[in-house]
C-alpha positions in Angstrom: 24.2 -8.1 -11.0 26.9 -7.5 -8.7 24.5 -5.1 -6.1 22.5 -8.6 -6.0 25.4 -9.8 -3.3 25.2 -6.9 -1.9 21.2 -6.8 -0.7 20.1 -7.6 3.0 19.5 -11.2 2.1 17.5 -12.1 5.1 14.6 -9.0 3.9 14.8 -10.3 0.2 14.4 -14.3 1.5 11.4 -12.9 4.1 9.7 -11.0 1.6 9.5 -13.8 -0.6 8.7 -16.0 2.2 5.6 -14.2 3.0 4.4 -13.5 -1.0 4.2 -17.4 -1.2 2.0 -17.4 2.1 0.1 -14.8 0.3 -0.5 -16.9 -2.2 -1.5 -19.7 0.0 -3.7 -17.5 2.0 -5.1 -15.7 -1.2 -6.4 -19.2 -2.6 -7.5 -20.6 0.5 -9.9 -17.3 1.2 -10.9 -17.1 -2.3 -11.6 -20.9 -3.8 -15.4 -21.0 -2.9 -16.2 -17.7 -4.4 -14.2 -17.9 -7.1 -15.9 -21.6 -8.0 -19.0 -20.4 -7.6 -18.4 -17.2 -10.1 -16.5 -18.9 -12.4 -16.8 -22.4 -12.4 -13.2 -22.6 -11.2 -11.9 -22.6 -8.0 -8.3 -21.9 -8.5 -9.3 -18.6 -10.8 -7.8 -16.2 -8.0 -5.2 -18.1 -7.2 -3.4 -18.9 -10.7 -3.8 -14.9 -11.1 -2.0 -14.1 -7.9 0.8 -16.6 -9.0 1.0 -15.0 -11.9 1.4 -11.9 -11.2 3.7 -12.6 -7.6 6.0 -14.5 -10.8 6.1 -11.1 -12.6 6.3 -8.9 -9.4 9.6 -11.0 -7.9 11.0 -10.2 -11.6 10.3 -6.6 -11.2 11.5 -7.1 -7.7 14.9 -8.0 -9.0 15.0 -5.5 -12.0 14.6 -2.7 -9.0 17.6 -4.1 -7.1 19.5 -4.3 -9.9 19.0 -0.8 -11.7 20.5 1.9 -9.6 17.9 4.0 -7.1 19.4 7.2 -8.6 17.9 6.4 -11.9 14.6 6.7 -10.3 14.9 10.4 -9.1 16.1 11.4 -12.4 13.1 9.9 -13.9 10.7 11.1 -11.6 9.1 13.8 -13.6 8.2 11.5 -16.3 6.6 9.8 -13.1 4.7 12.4 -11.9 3.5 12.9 -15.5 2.3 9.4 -16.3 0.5 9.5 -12.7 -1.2 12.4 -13.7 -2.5 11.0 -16.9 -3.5 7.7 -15.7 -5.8 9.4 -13.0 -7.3 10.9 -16.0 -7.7 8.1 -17.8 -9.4 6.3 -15.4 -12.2 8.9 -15.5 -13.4 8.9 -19.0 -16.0 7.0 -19.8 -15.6 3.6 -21.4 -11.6 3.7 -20.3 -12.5 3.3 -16.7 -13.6 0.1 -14.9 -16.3 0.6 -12.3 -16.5 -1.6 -9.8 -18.8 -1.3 -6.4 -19.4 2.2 -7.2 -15.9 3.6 -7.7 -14.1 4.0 -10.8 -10.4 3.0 -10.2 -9.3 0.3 -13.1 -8.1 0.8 -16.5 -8.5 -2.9 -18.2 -5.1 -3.5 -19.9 -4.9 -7.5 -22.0 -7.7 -8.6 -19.7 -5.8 -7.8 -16.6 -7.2 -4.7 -14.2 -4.6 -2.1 -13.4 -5.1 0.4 -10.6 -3.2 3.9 -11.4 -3.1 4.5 -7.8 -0.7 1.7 -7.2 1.7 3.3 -9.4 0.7 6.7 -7.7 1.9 5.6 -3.9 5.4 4.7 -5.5 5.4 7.7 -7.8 5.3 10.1 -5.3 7.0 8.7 -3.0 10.2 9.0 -5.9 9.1 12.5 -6.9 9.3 13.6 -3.2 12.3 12.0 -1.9 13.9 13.5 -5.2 12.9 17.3 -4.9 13.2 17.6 -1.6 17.1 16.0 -1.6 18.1 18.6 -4.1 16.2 21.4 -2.5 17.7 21.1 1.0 19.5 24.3 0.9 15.9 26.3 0.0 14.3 24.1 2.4 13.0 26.9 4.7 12.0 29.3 1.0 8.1 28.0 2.1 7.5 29.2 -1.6 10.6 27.8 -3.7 11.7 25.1 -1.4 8.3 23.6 -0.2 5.7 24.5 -2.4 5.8 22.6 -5.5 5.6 19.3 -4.9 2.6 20.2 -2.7 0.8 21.8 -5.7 1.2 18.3 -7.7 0.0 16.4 -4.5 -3.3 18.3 -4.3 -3.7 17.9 -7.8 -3.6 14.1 -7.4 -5.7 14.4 -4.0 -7.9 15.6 -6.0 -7.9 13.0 -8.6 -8.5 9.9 -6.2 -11.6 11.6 -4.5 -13.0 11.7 -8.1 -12.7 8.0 -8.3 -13.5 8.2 -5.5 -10.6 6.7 -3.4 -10.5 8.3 -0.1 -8.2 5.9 1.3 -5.5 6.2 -1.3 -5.6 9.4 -1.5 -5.0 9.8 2.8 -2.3 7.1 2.1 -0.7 9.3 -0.4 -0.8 12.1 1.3 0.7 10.7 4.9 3.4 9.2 3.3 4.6 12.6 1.4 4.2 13.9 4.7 6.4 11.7 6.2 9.5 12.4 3.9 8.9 16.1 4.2 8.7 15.6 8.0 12.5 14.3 7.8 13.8 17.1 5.8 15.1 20.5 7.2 11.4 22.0 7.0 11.0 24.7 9.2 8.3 23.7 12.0 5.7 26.2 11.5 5.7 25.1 7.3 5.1 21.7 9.1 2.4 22.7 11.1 0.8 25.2 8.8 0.8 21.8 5.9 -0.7 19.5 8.5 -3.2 21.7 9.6 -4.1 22.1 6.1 -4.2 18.7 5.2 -6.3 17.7 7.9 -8.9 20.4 7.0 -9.0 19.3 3.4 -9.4 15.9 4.5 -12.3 16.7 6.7 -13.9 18.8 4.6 -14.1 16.3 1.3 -15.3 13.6 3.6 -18.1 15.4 5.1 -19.2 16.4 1.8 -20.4 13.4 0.4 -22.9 11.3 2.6 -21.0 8.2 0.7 -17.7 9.1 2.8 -19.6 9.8 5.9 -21.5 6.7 5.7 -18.1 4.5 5.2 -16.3 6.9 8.3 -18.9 6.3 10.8 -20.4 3.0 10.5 -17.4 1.2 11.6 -18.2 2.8 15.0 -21.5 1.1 15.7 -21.7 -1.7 13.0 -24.4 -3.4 14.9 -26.5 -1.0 14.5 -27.2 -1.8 10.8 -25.6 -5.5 11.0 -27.2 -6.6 7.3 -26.7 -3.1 5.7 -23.5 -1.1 6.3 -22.0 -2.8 9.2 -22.3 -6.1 7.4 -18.8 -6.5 6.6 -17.3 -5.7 10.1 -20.0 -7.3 11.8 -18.8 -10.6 9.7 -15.2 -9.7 9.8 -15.4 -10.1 13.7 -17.1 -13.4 13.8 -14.2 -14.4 11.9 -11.9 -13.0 14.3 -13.5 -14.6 17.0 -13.8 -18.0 16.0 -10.0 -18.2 15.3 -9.0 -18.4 18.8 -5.3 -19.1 19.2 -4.5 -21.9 16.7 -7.7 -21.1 14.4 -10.1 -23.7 12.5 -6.8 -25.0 10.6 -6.2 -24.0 6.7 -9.2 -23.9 4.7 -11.1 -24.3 7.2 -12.8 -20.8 7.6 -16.5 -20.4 7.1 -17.2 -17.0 7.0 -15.4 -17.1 3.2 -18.3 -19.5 2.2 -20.4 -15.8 0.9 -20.2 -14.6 4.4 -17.8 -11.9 4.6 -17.3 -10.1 0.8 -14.2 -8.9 -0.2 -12.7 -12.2 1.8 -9.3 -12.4 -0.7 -8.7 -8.9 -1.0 -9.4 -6.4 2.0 -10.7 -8.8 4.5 -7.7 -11.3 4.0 -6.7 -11.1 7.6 -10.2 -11.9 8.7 -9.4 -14.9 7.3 -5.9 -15.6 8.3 -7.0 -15.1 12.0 -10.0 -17.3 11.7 -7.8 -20.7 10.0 -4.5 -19.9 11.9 -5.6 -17.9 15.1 -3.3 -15.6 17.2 -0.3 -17.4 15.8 -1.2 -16.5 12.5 -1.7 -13.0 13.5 1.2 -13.1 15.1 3.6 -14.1 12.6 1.9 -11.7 10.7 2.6 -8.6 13.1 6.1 -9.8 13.5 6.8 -9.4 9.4 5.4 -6.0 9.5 7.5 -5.0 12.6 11.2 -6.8 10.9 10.1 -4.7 7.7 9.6 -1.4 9.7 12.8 -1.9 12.0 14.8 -3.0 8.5 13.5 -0.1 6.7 14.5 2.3 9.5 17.9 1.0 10.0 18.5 1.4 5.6 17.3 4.9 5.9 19.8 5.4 9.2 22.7 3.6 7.4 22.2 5.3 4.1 24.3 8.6 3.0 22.7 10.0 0.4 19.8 12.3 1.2 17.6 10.8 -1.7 18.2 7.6 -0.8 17.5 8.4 2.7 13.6 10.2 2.2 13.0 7.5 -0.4 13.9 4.7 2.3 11.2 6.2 5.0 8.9 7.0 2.5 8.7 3.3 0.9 8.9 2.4 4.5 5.7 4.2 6.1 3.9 4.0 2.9 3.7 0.2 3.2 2.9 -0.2 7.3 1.0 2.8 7.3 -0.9 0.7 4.4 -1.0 -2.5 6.8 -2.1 -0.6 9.5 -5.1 0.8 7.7 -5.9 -2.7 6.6 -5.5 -4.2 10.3 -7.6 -1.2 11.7 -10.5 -1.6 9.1 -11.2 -5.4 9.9 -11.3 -4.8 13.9 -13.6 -1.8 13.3 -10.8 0.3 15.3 -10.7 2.7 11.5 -13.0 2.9 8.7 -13.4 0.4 5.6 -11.6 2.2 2.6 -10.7 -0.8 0.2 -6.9 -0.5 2.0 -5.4 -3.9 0.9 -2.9 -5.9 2.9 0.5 -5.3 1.2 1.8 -8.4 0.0 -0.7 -10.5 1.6 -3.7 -9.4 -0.4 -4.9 -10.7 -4.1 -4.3 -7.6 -6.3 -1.8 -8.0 -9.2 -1.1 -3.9 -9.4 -1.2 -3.7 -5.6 1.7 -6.7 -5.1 3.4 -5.5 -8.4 4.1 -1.9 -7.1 4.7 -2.9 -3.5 7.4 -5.5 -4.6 8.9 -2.8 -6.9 9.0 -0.6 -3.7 10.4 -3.3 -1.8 13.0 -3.7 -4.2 14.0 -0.4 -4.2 14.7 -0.2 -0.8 16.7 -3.5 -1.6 18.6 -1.0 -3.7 19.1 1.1 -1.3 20.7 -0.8 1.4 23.0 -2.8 -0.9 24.7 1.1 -2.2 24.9 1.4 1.6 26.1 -2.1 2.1 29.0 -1.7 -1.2 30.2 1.9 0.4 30.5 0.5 3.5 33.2 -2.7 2.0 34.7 -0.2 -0.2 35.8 2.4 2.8 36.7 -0.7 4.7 
C-alpha cells in the first residue's frame, strides 16, 4: 500500500467526487422509468451503487498493483478480448438489446466485452510500441502487428454492431502510436486508411447511414429517427442557467429514452442548467490537463503511451457523448464516463483511472527518491 501515499490525491478525491454525483444524477434520471418497468424506483440506482462500490475497489487494486504488470500481461489481454467478441456473437451467449448484440449475461449482471476492449488495447499498445521503439520506422516489424489485431477487433464490434466503440477504439490506438517515433508518412498512410475503412463500413449498411445523418436534420423526422435529439434539446433548453432544480426534469418522465445512460447530460443540463454543465466541463478539462502532465512527468516510455492513451480514450469518450446529445455528432450509444449508469462501462473506466493513478505515483516515488 505504500504507492497509495504516493497517488495525486486531489484526482483520486475528484474522481470519487464525481462517481457519487453519478450516482445521484443516475437515480434522479432513471426513477420514473425504472418504477414503471419494475415496480421499483430505486432499481437503477442500487445497481449503479453497486457496481461504483466494486469499481472504487478495483480502482484501488489498480493503484496498488504495479502498471508494469499490465504490459506483461497484455497478450493474455488481447487474447481474452478476442474471445469475448466472439462470444458475444453466438447465439444464446449474446444479449440483444435494441438491435445490437453487445452483452454477455454473467450472475444476472450484463457485461459488455467492449469495455474491457477500450482498456485492453489501450495496455497492448502502449506495451508493443514501448519495446519496439528502436524498430519503430521497420513499417512491417515495428508498426504492423498490433494494427493487424486492431482490425481484427474493428471488425468484431461492427458485427455487433458497435460503430461507435469500434471508432473509439481505433482513435485512441491512434493516439499512442501518434506519440511514438513513427515515421510521418506510416502516420499518414494508417490514418488515411482508417478513415477509408471507416467510411466504407458505415456507408454499407443503411442502419449506420440512418444513425450518421439524422442527427443533421432531426426535425425532419421528429417522432421517428430524430426523436431522441429532438427531445434531448428540449431538455437542454429548458435548463437555462440554474435548471428546474434536482428531480425536477420532465423530459425523463418517457420523453427522452435512454435518459440514465446516453442521454444523462440531457438531464443534468435540464435540473442544474449551465452550472451543472459547467462543473461538468471543468472535470473533464482537470482530468485531461492531469492526465497530460502524468504522461509529461513520467519516464518510462510504457508508462508514458499508456498515460495518453487512458487519457484520450476517456475525453474522446465524453466528447462523443457531449456531441451526440447537441446533435453536433451522431448517436452511437457513447456513454458518459463515469457519469453514466453502466456497471461494465464505470468498472473499466475506474480501473483505467486507476491506472493512471499508478502511473503518476511511480513518477511521484522517483521523483522523492532522487531528491
Amino acid at each position: 500500500m505504500k504507492r497509495m501515499r504516493n497517488i495525486d490525491l486531489t484526482l483520486f478525491i475528484v474522481l470519487l467526487l464525481f462517481v457519487i454525483f453519478g450516482i445521484v444524477m443516475v437515480y434522479s434520471a432513471s426513477y420514473p422509468y425504472a418504477y414503471i418497468q419494475f415496480d421499483n424506483a430505486e432499481y437503477y440506482f442500487h445497481r449503479q451503487l453497486f457496481w461504483a462500490v466494486i469499481s472504487s475497489l478495483f480502482l484501488i487494486g489498480a493503484i496498488v498493483i504495479p502498471y508494469q504488470v499490465y504490459g506483461k500481461l497484455s497478450p493474455l489481454f488481447v487474447m481474452l478480448t478476442l474471445a469475448t467478441l466472439v462470444l458475444v456473437l453466438i447465439p444464446g451467449v449474446g444479449v440483444e438489446r435494441n438491435f445490437s448484440t453487445r452483452w454477455i449475461s454473467i450472475g444476472g449482471f450484463l457485461f459488455q466485452p467492449v469495455e474491457f476492449a477500450k482498456l485492453a488495447m489501450l495496455i497492448y499498445f502502449a506495451y508493443f510500441y514501448s519495446r519496439k521503439e528502436a524498430y519503430i520506422g521497420h513499417f512491417g516489424k515495428g508498426v504492423i502487428p498490433p494494427i493487424i489485431i486492431l482490425a481484427i477487433i474493428f471488425g468484431l464490434l461492427l458485427r455487433q454492431p458497435d460503430l461507435g466503440s469500434a471508432t473509439l477504439i481505433l482513435f485512441s490506438c491512434v493516439m499512442i502510436l501518434f506519440f511514438t517515433s513513427i515515421r510521418f508518412r506510416h502516420l499518414f498512410l494508417l490514418g488515411s486508411l482508417a478513415v477509408s475503412v471507416f467510411v466504407f463500413f458505415a456507408m454499407m449498411s443503411p442502419y449506420r447511414i440512418e444513425r450518421i445523418t439524422s442527427f443533421l436534420d432531426p426535425f425532419a423526422d421528429a417522432q421517428g429517427t430524430g426523436y431522441q435529439l429532438v427531445n434531448s434539446y428540449i431538455s437542454i433548453h429548458t435548463g437555462g442557467i440554474t435548471g428546474n432544480g434536482l428531480g425536477g426534469s420532465v423530459q425523463k418522465l418517457g420523453y427522452l429514452p435512454e435518459a440514465h445512460t446516453d442521454f444523462i447530460m440531457s438531464i443534468i443540463t435540464e435540473e442544474l442548467g449551465l452550472l451543472g454543465v459547467i462543473a461538468v466541463l471543468s472535470f473533464y478539462f482537470f482530468l485531461f490537463m492531469k492526465g497530460i502532465r502524468i504522461a509529461i512527468n513520467t519516464r518510462d516510455e510504457f508508462g508514458k503511451l499508456l498515460a495518453i492513451g487512458i487519457t484520450f480514450q476517456i475525453i474522446v469518450q465524453a466528447i462523443i457523448n457531449l456531441g451526440a446529445i447537441l446533435g453536433m455528432l451522431p448517436i452511437t450509444g457513447i456513454t458518459l464516463p463515469f457519469i453514466s449508469y453502466g456497471g461494465s462501462s464505470l468498472l473499466i473506466t475506474m480501473v483505467s483511472a486507476g491506472i493512471l493513478l499508478n502511473i503518476s505515483a511511480s513518477s511521484n516515488k522517483n521523483v522523492e527518491q532522487e531528491g
